[in-house]
Structures are given as structure tokens and as C-alpha cells.
N, C-alpha and C positions, 0 to 999 in steps of 0.2 A: 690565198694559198696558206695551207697548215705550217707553220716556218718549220714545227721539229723535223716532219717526214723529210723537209729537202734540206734542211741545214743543220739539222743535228747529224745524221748520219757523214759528212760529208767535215764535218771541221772535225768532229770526235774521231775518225781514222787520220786526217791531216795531223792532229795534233798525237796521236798515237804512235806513226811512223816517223815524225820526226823526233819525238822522244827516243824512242827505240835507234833509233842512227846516231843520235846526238848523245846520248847516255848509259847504253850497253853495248857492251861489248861480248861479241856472240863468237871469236876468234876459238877459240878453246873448243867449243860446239858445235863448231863447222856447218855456221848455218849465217844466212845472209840478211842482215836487218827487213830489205823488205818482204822475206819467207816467213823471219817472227812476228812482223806484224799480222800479217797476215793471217797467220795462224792465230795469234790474240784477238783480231777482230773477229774471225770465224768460231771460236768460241764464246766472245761475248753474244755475237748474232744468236745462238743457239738458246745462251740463256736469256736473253730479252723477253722470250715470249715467257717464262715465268716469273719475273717481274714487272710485266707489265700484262696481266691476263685481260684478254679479249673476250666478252661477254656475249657476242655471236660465234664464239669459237673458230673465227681463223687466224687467229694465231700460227698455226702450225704452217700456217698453208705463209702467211707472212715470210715468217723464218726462214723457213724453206727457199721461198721464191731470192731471198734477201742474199742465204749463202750461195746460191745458184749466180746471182748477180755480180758478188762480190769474185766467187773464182772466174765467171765467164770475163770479168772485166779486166782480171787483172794476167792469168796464164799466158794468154796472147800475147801476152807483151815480151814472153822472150821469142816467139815466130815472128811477130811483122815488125818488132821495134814500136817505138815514142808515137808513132803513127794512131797504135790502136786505143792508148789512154784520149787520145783525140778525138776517136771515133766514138766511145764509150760518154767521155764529155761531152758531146756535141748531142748525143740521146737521151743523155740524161737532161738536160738543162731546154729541152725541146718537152721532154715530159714534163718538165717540172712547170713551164707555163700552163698545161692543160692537164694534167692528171687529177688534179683536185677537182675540177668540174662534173667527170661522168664520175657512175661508181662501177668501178674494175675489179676485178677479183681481187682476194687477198694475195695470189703467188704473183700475179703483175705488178703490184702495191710494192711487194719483197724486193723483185725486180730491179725498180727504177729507185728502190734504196740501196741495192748490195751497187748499181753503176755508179750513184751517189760517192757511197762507202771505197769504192775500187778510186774513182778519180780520186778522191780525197786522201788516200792512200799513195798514190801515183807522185801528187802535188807535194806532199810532204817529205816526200824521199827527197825530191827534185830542190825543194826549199832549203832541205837541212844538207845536202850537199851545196849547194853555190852560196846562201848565205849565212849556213849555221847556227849560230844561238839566235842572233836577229831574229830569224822567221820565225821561232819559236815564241820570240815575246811579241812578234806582230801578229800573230795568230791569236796568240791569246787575249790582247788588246781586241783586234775583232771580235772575238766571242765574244767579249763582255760586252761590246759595243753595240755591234750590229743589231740583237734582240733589243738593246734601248728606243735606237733611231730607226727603226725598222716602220714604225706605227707611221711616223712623221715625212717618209720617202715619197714622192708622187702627190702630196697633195700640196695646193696654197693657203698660205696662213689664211686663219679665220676674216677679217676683215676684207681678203680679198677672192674670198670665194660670193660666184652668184647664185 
């Protein structure tokens, strides 16, 4: 599995929204930490596809599918409640074991990164409320981390493979 498509988008909003809770304050502005995240990843989604240009040209169609993911995952959640970041997580991490296998269009691609980006989003609110700076340096130790030990996950050392 590609790590960036399913874990970069997913710690890069995690670590986005807890910044944004934990470090500004939006009081004056009358706007609610996870509306400016929100708004910050929806802008960065947009500019992605011109820093990182796609040579088949869907890009667009990425983007797209991405900010579509990103608001369908996260809106809902003032109608059904904590239920629907569940529901969002629960398709996300179901795609992420077989999206890499077929090839899917670019706005489904978008998709199952903006549900990515929404959880990660969701998680970071929820982290930098009950544990604060902690989760912020536990995140960021995972970041570093995980892409190290990532190679090394599921297999037996050398000597003990047949």
C-alpha cells in the first residue's frame, strides 16, 4: 500500500487541527478551531495538485474528489454527532486495505483521501481536547516513527523466514 495516499493525508490534518486548538486562538474572529482547520486543509487540498503535477492529468479530478471527501466527512458531524467520524473511519480504513490494488478513478482516489483527511481532522480535535500538548508530541513522534518502522511491520527476521 502507497503509505503517503493513506497516512500522509490523515496525520497532516491530525496534526493541523490540533495545532490550530492548541495554539490559536480564533475568539476575536468568531470562528471555531475545527471550522479553521478545516478551512486550512481545504485550501491546502486545492493547492496540492499544483505542487505536485500529475502527468496523466487528473489531478483536477483528485482535488476535487479530495475537497468533496473532506466536507462530506466532516459537515455531518454537526447532524448525527461523533457517530458519523466513525462511520467515515470505518470506509476509510476498509478502503485503504484494497484501494491500492484496482485502478480507480482519480475523484474516488480524492475521495478516500479527503475521508482520510476529515478522520484525521476529527482525531485531532478530540486529542488536543482530553490530552493537550501530549497528543501533539505523540503525533509527531509517530510521524517520524511509523514511516521508519513501517518496512519492518508483518514480516520475520531474516534467519527465520522460509
Amino acid at each position: 500500500m502507497p503509505l503517503g495516499l493513506a497516512f500522509v493525508p490523515f496525520h497532516l490534518s491530525m496534526c493541523v487541527s490540533c495545532c490550530v486548538t492548541l495554539f490559536v486562538d480564533l475568539k476575536p474572529y468568531g470562528l471555531d478551531p475545527p471550522v479553521f482547520s478545516l478551512i486550512l486543509l481545504s485550501i491546502l487540498v486545492l493547492c496540492v495538485q499544483f505542487v505536485d503535477v500529475d502527468p496523466s492529468g487528473r489531478g483536477n479530478e483528485r482535488s476535487m474528489g479530495a475537497l468533496v471527501g473532506l466536507q462530506l466527512g466532516y459537515w455531518p458531524t454537526a447532524v448525527v454527532g461523533l457517530i458519523w467520524p466513525f462511520i467515515i473511519a470505518a470506509i476509510w480504513l476498509i478502503q485503504c486495505s484494497r484501494i491500492w490494488r484496482y485502478s480507480y478513478p482519480g475523484f474516488r482516489i480524492g475521495l478516500w483521501t479527503g475521508f482520510g483527511a476529515s478522520t484525521g481532522l476529527i482525531v485531532g480535535q478530540i486529542g488536543a481536547a482530553v490530552l493537550d500538548i501530549g497528543f501533539l508530541i505523540t503525533a509527531a513522534l509517530f510521524g517520524i516513527l511509523f514511516p521508519l518502522l513501517h518496512w519492518s511491520l508483518g514480516r520475520l527476521p531474516l534467519d527465520e523466514e522460509e
